[in-house]
Each structure stands twice: as structure tokens, then as C-alpha cells.
Backbone as ProteinMPNN parsed JSONL, in Angstrom:
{"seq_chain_A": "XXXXXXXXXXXXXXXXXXXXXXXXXXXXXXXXXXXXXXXXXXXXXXXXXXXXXXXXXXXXXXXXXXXXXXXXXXXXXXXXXXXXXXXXXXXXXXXXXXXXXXXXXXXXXXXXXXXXXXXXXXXXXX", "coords_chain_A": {"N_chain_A": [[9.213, -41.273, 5.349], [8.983, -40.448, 8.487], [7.706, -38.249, 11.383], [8.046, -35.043, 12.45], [7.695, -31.46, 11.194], [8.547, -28.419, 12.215], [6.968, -25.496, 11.91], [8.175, -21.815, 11.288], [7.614, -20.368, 13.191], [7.321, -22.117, 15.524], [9.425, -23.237, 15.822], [11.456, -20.657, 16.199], [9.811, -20.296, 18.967], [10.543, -22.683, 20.289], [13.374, -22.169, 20.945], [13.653, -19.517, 21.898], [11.644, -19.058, 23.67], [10.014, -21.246, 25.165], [7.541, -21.223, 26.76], [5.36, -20.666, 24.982], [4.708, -22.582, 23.289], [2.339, -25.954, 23.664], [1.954, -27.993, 26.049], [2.066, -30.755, 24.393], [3.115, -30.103, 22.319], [5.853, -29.403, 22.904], [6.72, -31.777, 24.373], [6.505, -33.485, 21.914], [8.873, -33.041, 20.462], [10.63, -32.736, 21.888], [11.244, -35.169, 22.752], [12.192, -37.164, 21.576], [11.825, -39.925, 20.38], [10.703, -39.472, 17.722], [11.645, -37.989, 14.212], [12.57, -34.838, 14.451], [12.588, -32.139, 12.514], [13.569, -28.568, 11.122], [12.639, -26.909, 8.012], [14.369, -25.614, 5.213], [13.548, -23.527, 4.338], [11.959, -22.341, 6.015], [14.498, -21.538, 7.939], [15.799, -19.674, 5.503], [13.578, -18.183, 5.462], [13.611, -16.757, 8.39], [16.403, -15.816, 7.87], [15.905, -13.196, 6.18], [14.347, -11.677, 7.763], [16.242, -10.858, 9.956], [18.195, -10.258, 8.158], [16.315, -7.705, 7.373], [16.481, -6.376, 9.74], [14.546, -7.385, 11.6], [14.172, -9.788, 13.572], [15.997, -11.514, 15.448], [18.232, -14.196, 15.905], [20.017, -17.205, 17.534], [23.435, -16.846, 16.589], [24.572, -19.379, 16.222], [23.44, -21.055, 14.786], [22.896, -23.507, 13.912], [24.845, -25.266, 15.477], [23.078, -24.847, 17.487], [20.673, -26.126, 16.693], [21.57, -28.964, 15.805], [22.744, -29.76, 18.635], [19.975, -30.267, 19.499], [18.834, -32.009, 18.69], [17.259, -31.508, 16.008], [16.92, -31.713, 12.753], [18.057, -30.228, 9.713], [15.663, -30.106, 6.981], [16.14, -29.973, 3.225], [15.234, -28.382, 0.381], [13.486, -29.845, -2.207], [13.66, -30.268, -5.582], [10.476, -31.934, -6.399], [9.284, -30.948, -3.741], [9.115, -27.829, -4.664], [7.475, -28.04, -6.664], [5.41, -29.342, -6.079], [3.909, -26.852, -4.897], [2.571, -25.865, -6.543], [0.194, -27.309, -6.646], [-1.059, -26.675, -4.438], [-4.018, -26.042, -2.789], [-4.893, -22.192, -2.379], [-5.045, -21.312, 0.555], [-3.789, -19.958, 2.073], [-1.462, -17.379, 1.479], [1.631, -16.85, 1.968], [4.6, -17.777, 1.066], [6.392, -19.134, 2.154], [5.348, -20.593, 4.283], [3.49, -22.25, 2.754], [5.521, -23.783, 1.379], [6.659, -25.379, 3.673], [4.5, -26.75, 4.046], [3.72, -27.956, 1.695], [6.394, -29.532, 1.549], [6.057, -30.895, 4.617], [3.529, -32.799, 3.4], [4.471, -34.085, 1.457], [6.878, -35.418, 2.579], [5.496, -36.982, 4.669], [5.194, -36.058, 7.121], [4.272, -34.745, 10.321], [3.232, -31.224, 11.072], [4.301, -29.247, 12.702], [2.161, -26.284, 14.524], [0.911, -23.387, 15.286], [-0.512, -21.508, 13.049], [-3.923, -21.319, 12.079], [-4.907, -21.689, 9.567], [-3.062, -23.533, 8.794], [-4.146, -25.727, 8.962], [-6.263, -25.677, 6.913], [-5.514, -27.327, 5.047], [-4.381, -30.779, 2.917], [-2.736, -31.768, 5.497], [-0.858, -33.129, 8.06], [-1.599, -31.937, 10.797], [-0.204, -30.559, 13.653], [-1.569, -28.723, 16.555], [-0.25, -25.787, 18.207]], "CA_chain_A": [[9.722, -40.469, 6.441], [7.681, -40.025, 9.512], [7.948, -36.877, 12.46], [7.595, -33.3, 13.181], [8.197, -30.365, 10.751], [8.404, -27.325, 13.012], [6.657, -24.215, 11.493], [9.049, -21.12, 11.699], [7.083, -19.578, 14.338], [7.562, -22.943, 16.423], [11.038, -23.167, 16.054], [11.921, -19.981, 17.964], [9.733, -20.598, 20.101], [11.417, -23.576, 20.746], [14.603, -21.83, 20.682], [13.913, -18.498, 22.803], [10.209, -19.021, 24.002], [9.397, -22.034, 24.95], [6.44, -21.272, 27.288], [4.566, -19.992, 24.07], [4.476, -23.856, 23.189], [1.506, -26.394, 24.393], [2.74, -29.409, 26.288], [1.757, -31.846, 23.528], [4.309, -29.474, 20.947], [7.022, -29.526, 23.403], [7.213, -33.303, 24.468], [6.795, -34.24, 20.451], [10.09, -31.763, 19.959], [11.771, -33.042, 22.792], [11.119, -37.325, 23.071], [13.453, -38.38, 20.343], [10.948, -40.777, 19.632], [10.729, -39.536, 15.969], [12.339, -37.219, 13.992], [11.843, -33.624, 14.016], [13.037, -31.176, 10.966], [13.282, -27.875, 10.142], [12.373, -26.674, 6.518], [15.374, -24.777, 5.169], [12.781, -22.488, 3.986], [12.365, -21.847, 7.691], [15.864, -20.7, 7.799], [15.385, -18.919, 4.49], [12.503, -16.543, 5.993], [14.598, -16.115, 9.219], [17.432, -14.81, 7.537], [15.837, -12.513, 5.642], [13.731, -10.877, 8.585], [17.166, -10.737, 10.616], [18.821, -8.675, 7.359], [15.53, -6.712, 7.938], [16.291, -5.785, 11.29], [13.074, -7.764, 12.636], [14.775, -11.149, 13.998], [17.181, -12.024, 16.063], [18.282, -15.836, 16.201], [21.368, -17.686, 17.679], [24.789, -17.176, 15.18], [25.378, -20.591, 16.588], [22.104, -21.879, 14.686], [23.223, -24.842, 13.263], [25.199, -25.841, 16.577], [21.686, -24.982, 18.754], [20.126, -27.737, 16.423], [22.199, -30.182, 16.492], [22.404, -29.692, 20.101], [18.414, -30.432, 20.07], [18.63, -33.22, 17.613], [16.295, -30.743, 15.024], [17.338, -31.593, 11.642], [17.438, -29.463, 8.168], [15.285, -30.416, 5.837], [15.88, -28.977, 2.504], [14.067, -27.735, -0.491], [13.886, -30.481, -3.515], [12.316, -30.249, -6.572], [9.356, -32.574, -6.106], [9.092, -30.105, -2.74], [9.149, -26.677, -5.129], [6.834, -28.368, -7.622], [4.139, -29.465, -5.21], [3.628, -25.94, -3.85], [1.638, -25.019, -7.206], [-0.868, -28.082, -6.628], [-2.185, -26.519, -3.249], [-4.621, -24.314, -2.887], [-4.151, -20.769, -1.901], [-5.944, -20.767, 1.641], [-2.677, -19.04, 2.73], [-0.631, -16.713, 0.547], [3.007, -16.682, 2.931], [5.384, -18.641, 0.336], [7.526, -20.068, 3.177], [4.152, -21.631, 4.562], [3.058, -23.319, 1.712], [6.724, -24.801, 0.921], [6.278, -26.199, 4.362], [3.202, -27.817, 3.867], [4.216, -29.023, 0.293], [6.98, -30.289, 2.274], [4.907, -31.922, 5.584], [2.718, -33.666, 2.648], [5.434, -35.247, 0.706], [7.751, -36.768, 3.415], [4.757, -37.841, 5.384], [5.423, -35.538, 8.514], [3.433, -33.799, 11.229], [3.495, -29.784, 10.921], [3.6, -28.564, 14.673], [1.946, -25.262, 14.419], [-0.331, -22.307, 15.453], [-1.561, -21.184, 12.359], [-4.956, -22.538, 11.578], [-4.858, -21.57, 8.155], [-2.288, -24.345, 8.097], [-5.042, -27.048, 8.87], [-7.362, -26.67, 6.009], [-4.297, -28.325, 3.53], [-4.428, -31.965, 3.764], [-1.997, -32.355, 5.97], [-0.965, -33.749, 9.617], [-0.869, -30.846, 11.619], [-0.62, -30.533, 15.81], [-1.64, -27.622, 16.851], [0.102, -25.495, 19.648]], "C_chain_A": [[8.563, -40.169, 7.385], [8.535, -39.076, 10.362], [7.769, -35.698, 12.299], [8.439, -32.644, 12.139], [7.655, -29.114, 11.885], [8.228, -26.052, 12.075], [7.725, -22.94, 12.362], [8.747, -20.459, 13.03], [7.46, -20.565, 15.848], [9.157, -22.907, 16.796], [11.832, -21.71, 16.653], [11.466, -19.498, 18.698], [10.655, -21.349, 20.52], [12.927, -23.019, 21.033], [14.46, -20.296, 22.027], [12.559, -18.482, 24.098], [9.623, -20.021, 24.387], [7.67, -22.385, 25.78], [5.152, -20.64, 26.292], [4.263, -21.491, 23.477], [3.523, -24.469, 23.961], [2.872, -27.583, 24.58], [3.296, -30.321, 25.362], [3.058, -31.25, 22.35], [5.519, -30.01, 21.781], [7.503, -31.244, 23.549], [7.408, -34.164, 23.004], [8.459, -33.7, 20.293], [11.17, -32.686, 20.726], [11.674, -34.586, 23.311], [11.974, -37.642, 22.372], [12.573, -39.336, 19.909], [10.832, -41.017, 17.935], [11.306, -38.207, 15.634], [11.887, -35.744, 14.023], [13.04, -32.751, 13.122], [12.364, -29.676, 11.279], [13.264, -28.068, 8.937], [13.913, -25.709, 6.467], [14.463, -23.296, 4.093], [12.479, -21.7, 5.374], [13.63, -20.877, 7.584], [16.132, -19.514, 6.993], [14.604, -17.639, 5.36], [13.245, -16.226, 6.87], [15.706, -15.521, 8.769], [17.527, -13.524, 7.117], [14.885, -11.326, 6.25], [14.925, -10.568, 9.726], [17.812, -9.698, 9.852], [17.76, -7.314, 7.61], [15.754, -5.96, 9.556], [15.074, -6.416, 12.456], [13.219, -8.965, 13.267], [16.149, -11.191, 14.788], [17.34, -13.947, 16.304], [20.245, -16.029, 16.881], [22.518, -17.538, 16.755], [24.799, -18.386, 15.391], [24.241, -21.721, 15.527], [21.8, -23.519, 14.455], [23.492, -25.857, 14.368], [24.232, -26.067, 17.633], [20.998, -26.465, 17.856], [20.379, -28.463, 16.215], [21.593, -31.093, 17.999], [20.82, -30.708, 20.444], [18.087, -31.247, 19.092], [17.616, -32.531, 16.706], [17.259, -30.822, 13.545], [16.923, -31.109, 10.216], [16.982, -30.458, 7.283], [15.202, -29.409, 4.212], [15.496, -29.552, 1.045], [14.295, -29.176, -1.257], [12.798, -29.847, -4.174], [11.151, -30.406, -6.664], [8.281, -31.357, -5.115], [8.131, -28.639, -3.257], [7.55, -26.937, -5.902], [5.517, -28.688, -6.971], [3.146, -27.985, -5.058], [2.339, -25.202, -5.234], [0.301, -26.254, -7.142], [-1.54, -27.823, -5.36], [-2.833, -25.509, -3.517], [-4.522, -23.144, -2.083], [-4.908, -20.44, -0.434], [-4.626, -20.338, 2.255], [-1.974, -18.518, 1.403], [0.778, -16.658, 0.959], [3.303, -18.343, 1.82], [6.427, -19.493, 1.365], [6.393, -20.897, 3.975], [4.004, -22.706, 3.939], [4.286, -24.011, 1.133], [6.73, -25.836, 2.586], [5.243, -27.261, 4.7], [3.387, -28.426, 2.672], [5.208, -30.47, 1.117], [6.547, -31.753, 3.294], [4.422, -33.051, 4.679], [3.758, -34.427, 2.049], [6.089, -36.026, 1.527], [6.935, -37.193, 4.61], [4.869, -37.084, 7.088], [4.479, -34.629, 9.162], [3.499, -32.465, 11.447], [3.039, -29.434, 12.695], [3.64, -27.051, 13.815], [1.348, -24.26, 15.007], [-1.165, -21.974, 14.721], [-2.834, -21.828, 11.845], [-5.599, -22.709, 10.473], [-4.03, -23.13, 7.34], [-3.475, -25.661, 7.701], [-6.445, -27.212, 8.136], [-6.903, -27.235, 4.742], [-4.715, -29.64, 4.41], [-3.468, -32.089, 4.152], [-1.959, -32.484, 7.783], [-0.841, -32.166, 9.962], [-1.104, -30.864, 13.534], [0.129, -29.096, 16.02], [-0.471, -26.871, 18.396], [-0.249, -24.752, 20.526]], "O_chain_A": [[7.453, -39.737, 7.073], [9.757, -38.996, 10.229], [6.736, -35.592, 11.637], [9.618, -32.969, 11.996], [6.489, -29.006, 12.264], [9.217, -25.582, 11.513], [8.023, -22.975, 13.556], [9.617, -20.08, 13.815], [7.77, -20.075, 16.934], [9.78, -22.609, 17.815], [12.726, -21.79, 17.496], [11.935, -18.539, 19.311], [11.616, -20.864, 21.118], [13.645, -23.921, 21.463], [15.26, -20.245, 22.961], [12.646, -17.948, 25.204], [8.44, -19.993, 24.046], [6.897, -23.316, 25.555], [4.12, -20.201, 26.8], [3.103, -21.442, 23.068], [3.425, -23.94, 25.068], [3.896, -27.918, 23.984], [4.468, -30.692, 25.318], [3.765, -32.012, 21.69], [6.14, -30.991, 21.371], [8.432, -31.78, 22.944], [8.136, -35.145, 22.855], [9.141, -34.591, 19.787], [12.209, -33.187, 20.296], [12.158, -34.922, 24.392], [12.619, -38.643, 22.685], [12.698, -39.538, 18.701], [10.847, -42.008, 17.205], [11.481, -37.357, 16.507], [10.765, -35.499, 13.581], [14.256, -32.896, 13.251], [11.186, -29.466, 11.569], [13.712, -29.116, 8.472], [14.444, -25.22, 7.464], [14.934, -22.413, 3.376], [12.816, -20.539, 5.608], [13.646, -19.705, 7.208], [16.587, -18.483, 7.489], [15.013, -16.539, 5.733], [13.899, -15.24, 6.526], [16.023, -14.519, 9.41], [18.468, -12.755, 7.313], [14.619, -10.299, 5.626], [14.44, -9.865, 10.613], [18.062, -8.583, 10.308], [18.155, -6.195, 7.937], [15.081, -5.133, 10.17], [14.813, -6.088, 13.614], [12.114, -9.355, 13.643], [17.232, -10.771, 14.38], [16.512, -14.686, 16.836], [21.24, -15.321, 16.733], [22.458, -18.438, 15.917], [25.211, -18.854, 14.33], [24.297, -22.95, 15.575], [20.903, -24.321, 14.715], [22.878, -26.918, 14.484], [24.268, -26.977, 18.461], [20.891, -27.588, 18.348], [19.472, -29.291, 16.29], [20.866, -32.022, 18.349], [20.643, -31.554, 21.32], [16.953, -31.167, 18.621], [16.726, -33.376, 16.615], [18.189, -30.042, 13.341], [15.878, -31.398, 9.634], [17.627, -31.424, 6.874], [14.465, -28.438, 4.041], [15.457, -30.72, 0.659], [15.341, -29.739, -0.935], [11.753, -29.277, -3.861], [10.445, -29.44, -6.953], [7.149, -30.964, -5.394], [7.06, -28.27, -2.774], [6.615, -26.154, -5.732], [4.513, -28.184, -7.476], [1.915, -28.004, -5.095], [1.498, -24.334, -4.999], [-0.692, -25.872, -7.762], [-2.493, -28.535, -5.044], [-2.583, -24.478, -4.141], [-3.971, -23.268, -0.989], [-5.358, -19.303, -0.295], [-4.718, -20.603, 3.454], [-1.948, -19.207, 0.383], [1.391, -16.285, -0.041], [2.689, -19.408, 1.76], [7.11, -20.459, 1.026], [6.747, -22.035, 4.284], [4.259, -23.851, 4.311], [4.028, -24.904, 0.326], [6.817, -27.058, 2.462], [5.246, -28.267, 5.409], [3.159, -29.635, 2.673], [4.977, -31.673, 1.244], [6.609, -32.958, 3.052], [4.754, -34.197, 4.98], [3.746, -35.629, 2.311], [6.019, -37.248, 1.389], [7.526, -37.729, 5.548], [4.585, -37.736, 8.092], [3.92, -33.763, 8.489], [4.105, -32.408, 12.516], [2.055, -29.404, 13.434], [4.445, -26.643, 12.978], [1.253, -24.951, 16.021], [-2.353, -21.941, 15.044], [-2.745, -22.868, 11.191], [-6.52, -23.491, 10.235], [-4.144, -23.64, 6.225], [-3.635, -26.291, 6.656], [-7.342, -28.041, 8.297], [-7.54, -27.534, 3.732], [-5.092, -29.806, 5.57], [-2.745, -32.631, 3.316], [-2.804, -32.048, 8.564], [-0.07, -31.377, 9.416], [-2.04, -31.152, 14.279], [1.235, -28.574, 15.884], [-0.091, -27.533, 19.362], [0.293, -24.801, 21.63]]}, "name": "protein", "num_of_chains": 1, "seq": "XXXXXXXXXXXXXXXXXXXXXXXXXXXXXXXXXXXXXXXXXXXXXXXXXXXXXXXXXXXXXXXXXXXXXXXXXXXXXXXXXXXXXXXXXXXXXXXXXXXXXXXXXXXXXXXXXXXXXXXXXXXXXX"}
């Protein structure tokens, strides 16, 4: 699998914010060229900062990504099981299932955090 996992922070940007995005994030997101994915761990943390009161996202969420060709990627085993072979330079459990993630199906983590980029994995910054 090759393309773009969107870190939760990217994705609403992408979704409410998009001038909080660099060029180089946005045109990967939006070329079709290759695939881009959420994590359904993504989704996961958003839901559970929305029951908190600290999120707001689209009800439609599913229908906005469609819409924007952004497809769920979710959890497997292999995925879960990875996440104890990294090391702990971040502690945020919905991070590090994304980067387990990124590393196994071979995909590019668009991000901000720069915690993300001392895992081995692809990451483009935003």
C-alpha cells in the first residue's frame, strides 16, 4: 500500500481549517494521485473529545470523506501488535497506532508533530 495517512490534527484541518495546512500537505490530500487514509483510531480520539465537550466535527463525517476521496483505515491486529515494538518518544496512544499503522502499510504520515519524525517512518511535515 502506498499514500498519505492524515494525523488527527491534519484531518480537521483539512476539514474546517485548511489554511493551517502547508501547500505541499494540501496538494498531497487533494491530487488523487495516491491514496490518502484516515486511521480509525483518528476517528476513535475524535469521538471521544466530542463526548468530552472539546470537538466538534461534521455528523455527516463519513459522507465529508467520501466526498474528499479520504479513506478509513482500520485497526488490525498486526497494526495493535506493532505499537509495543516502538519506542516511547511519544506517549499519545492514538499517535503511536498511527505510526504502527504508517509503518506497516508503507504510507506517508502528513503531520505537525515532530515527535512523530524520530519513528522510522515517512512523514511530511506541515
Amino acid at each position: 500500500m502506498n499514500g498519505y495517512l492524515l494525523d488527527t490534527h491534519v484531518l480537521l484541518w483539512w476539514l474546517s481549517e485548511p489554511s493551517q495546512l502547508s501547500a505541499q500537505a494540501k496538494d498531497a490530500i487533494a491530487e488523487g494521485a495516491h491514496a490518502v487514509y484516515m486511521s480509525t483510531a483518528a476517528a476513535w480520539e475524535m469521538a471521544i473529545k466530542k463526548a468530552l465537550g472539546r470537538l466538534e466535527f461534521p455528523g455527516n463525517l463519513e459522507e465529508v470523506l467520501r466526498k474528499d476521496h479520504i479513506e478509513a483505515l482500520p485497526i488490525t491486529l498486526p497494526h495493535a501488535l506493532a505499537v509495543a515494538d516502538l519506542p516511547v518518544h511519544h506517549q499519545d496512544p492514538f499517535d503511536r497506532m498511527q505510526i504502527a499503522q504508517a509503518r506497516i502499510e508503507n504510507l506517508t504520515l502528513i503531520t505537525r508533530d515532530a515527535r512523530i519524525a524520530e519513528y522510522d517512518v515517512k512523514v511530511l511535515r506541515t
